[in-house]
MIFI-375399 format. One record per residue (C-alpha): x, y, z; residue in one letter; residue number from 1. Coordinates in steps of 0.5 Angstrom, whole numbers, plus 2048, in hexadecimal, padded with zeros to 3 digits. Layout:
+------+-------+-----+------+-----+
| east | north |  up | type | seq |
+------+-------+-----+------+-----+
|    X |     Y |   Z |    A | NUM |
...
+------+-------+-----+------+-----+
This chain:
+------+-------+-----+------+-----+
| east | north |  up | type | seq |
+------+-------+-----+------+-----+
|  7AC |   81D | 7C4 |    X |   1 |
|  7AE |   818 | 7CA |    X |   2 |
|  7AA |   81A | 7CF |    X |   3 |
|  7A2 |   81C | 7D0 |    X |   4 |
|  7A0 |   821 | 7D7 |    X |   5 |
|  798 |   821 | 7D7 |    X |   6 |
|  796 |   826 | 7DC |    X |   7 |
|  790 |   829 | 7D8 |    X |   8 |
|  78A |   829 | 7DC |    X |   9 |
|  783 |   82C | 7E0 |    X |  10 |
|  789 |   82D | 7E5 |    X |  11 |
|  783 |   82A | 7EA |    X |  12 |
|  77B |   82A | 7EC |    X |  13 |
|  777 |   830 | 7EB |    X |  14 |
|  77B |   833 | 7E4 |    X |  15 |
|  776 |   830 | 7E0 |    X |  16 |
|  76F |   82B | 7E0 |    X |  17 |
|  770 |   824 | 7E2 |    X |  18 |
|  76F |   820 | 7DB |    X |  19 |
|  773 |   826 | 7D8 |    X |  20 |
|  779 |   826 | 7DD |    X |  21 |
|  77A |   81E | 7DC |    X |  22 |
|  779 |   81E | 7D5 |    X |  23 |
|  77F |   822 | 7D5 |    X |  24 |
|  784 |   820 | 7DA |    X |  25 |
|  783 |   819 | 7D8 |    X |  26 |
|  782 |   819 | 7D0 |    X |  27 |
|  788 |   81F | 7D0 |    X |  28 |
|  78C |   81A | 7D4 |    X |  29 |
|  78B |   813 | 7D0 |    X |  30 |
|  78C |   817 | 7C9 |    X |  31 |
|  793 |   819 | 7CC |    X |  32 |
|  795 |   811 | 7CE |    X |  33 |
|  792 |   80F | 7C8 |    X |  34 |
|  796 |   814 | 7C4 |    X |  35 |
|  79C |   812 | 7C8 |    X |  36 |
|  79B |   80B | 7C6 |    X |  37 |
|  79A |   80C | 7BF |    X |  38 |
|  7A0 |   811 | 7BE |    X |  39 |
|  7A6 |   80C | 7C2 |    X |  40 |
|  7A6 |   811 | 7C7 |    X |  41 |
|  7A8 |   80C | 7CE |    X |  42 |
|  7A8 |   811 | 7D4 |    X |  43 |
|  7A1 |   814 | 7D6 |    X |  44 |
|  7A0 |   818 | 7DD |    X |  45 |
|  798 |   81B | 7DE |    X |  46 |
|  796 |   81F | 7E3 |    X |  47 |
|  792 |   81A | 7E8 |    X |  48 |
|  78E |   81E | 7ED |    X |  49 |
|  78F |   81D | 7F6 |    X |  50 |
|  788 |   81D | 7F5 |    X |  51 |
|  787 |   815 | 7F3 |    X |  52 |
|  788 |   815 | 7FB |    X |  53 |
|  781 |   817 | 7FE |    X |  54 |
|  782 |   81E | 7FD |    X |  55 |
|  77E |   822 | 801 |    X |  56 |
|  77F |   81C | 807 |    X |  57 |
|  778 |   81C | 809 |    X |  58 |
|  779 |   816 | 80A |    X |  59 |
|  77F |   815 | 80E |    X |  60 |
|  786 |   812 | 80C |    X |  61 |
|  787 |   80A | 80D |    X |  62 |
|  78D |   80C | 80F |    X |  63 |
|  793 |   811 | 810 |    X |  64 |
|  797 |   814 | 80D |    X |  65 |
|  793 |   812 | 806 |    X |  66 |
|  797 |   80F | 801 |    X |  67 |
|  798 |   80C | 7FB |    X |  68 |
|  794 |   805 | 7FD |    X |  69 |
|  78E |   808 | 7FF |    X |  70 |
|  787 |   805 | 7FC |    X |  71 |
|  785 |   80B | 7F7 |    X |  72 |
|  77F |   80F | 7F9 |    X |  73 |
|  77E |   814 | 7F3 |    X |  74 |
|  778 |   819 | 7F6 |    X |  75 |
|  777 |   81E | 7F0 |    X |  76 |
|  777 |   81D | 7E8 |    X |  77 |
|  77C |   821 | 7E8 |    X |  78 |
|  780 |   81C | 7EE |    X |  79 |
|  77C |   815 | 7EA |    X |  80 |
|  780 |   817 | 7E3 |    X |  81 |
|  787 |   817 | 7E6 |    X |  82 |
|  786 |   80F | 7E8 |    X |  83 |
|  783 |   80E | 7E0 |    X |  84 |
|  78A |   811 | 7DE |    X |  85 |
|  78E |   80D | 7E2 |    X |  86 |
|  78B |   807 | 7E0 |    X |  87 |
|  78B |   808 | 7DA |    X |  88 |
|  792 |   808 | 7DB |    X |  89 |
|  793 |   802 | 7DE |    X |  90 |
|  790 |   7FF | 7D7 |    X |  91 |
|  793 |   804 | 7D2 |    X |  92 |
|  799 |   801 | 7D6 |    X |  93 |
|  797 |   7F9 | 7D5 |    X |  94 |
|  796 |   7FA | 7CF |    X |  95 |
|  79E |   7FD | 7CE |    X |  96 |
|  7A2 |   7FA | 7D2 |    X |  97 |
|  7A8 |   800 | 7D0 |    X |  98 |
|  7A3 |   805 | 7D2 |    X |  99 |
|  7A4 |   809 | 7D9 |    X | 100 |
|  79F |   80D | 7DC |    X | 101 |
|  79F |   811 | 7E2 |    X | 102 |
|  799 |   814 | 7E6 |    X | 103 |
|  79B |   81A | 7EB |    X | 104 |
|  796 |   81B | 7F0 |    X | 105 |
|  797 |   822 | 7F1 |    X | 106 |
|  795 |   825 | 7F8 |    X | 107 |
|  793 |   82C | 7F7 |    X | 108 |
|  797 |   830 | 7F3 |    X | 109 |
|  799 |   836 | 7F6 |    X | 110 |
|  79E |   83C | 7F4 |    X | 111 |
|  7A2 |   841 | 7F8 |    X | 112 |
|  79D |   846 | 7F8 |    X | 113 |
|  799 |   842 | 7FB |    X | 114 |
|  79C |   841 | 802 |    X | 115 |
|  799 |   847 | 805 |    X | 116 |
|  793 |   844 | 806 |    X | 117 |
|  796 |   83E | 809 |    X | 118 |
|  796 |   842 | 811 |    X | 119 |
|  78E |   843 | 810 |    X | 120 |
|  78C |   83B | 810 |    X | 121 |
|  790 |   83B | 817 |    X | 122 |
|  78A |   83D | 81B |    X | 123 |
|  785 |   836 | 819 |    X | 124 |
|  787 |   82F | 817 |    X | 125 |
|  782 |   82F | 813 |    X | 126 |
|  782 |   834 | 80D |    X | 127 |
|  788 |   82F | 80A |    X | 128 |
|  787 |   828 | 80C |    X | 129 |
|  784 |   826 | 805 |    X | 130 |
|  78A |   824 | 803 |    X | 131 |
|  78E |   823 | 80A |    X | 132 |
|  791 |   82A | 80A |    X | 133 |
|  796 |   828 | 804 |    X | 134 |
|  798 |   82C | 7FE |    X | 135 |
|  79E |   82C | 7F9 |    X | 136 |
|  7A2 |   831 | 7F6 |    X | 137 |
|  7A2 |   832 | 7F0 |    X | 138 |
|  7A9 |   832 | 7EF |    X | 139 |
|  7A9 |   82C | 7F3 |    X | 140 |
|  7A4 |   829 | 7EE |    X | 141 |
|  7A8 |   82B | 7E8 |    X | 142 |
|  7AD |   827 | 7EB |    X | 143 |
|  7A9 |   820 | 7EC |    X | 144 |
|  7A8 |   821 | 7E5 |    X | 145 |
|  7AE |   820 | 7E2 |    X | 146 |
|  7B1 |   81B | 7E8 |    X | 147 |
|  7AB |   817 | 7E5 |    X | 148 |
|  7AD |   819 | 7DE |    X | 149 |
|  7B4 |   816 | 7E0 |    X | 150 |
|  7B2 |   810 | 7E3 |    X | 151 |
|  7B4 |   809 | 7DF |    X | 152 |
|  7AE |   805 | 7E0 |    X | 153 |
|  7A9 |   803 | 7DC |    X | 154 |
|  7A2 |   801 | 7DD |    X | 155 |
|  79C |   806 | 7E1 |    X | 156 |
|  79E |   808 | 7E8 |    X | 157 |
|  79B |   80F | 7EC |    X | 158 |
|  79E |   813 | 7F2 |    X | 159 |
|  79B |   818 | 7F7 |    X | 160 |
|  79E |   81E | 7F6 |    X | 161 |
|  79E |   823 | 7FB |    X | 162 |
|  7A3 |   827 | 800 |    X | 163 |
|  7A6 |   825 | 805 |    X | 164 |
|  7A2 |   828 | 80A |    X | 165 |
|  79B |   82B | 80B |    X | 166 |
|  798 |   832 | 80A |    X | 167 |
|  797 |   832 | 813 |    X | 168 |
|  79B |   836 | 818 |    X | 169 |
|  797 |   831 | 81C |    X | 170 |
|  79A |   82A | 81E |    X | 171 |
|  799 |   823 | 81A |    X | 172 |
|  796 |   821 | 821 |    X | 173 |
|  791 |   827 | 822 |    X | 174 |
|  78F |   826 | 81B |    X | 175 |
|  78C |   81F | 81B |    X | 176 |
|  78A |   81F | 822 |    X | 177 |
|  785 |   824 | 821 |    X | 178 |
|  783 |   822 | 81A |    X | 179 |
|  784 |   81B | 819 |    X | 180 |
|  784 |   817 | 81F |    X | 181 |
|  784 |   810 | 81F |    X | 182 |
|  788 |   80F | 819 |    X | 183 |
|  78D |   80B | 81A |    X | 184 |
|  795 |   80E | 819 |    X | 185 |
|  799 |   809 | 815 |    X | 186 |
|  79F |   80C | 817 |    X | 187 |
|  7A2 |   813 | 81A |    X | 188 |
|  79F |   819 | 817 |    X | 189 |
|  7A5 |   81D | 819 |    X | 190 |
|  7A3 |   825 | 81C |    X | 191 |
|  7A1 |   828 | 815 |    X | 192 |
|  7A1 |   822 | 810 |    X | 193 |
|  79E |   821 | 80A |    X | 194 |
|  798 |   81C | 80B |    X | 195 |
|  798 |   81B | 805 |    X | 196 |
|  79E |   817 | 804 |    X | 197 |
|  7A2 |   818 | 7FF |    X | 198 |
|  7A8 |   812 | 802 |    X | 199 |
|  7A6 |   80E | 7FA |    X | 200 |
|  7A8 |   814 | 7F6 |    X | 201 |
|  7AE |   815 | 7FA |    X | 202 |
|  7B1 |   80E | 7FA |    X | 203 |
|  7B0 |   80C | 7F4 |    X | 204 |
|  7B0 |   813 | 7F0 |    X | 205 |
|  7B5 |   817 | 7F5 |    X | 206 |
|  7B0 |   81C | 7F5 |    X | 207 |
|  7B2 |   821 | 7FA |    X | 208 |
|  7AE |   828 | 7FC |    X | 209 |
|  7B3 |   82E | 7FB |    X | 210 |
|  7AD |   834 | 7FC |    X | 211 |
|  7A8 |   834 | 802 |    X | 212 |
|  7A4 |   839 | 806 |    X | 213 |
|  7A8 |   83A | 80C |    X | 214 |
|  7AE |   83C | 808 |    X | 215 |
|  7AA |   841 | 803 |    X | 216 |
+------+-------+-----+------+-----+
């Protein structure tokens, strides 16, 4: 075995107590980079979470659209547990430099299936700005787990993952006027972009959504 995908979890808050959900998530997640290290194997991809970014924005972004630089506010135990796992990634990488571990912030993950309901949030901006209308396909996250397997470089690093638009028929414009005014815009948010920006992971991964919504 060369490589470890860690995508075992409470897949977010809510599935169980507090102190149970952190003490699963972290402690599953440094047995995994422990073993890891202990077996020779180099190359570690770990699901991280978009909810590190301040989900459910109750407080409004620092900017956007939101992305890899922005300072970490984890609102739940679920969300505190995903920054335990990348700093002790960050250390298990200190303490091997061959080690590369990579952190994936999935947006939420979504199946065709789901696409049915999307029209139905149209009607209020509200129901989905918790995570700034954004979602992945899971075929598109299946993809981001084997780009990052591939990616040559050791050490730690994350990435935002999430499809290249959002869940709204709405514009980008609508949306943040309503919801966030007074954030400040960074760059062009393009009609129905991602606010979660994904410009990382694609330049330095060559991640490229294939599935979305619009097209199902």
């Amino acid at each position: 075995m060369d490589a470890v995908v860690h995508l075992a979890a409470f897949p977010g808050p809510g599935n169980a107590t507090n102190a149970a959900t952190l003490a699963n998530n972290v402690v599953g997640t440094y047995n995994v980079f422990a073993a890891a290290r202990a077996t020779g194997i180099h190359n570690v991809v770990f699901a991280s979470s978009e909810t590190v970014l301040g989900l459910p924005f109750d407080e409004p972004p620092p900017y956007l659209p939101v992305d890899e630089d922005v300072p970490l506010r984890p609102e739940t135990s679920y969300s505190l547990g995903k920054v335990l796992d990348e700093e002790m990634a960050r250390q298990f990488c200190r303490w091997d430099p061959e080690l590369k571990i990579i952190g994936l912030r999935f947006s939420n993950v979504m199946e065709p299936a789901d696409y049915a309901q999307f029209p139905s949030w149209n009607d209020d901006v509200s129901i989905r700005k918790w995570n700034l209308w954004s979602y992945i396909d899971a075929r598109d996250g299946a993809q981001a787990v084997r780009r990052a397997l591939e990616h040559d470089a050791p050490g730690m690093d994350v990435f935002i993952v999430a499809n290249a638009d959002t869940v709204m028929s709405r514009p980008n414009e609508e949306l943040v006027r309503t919801v966030f005014p007074g954030v400040p815009i960074r760059r062009p948010l393009g009609e129905h972009d991602t606010l979660l920006s994904i410009e990382k992971a694609r330049r330095v991964l060559g991640y490229a959504p294939q599935h979305g919504w619009r097209g199902a």
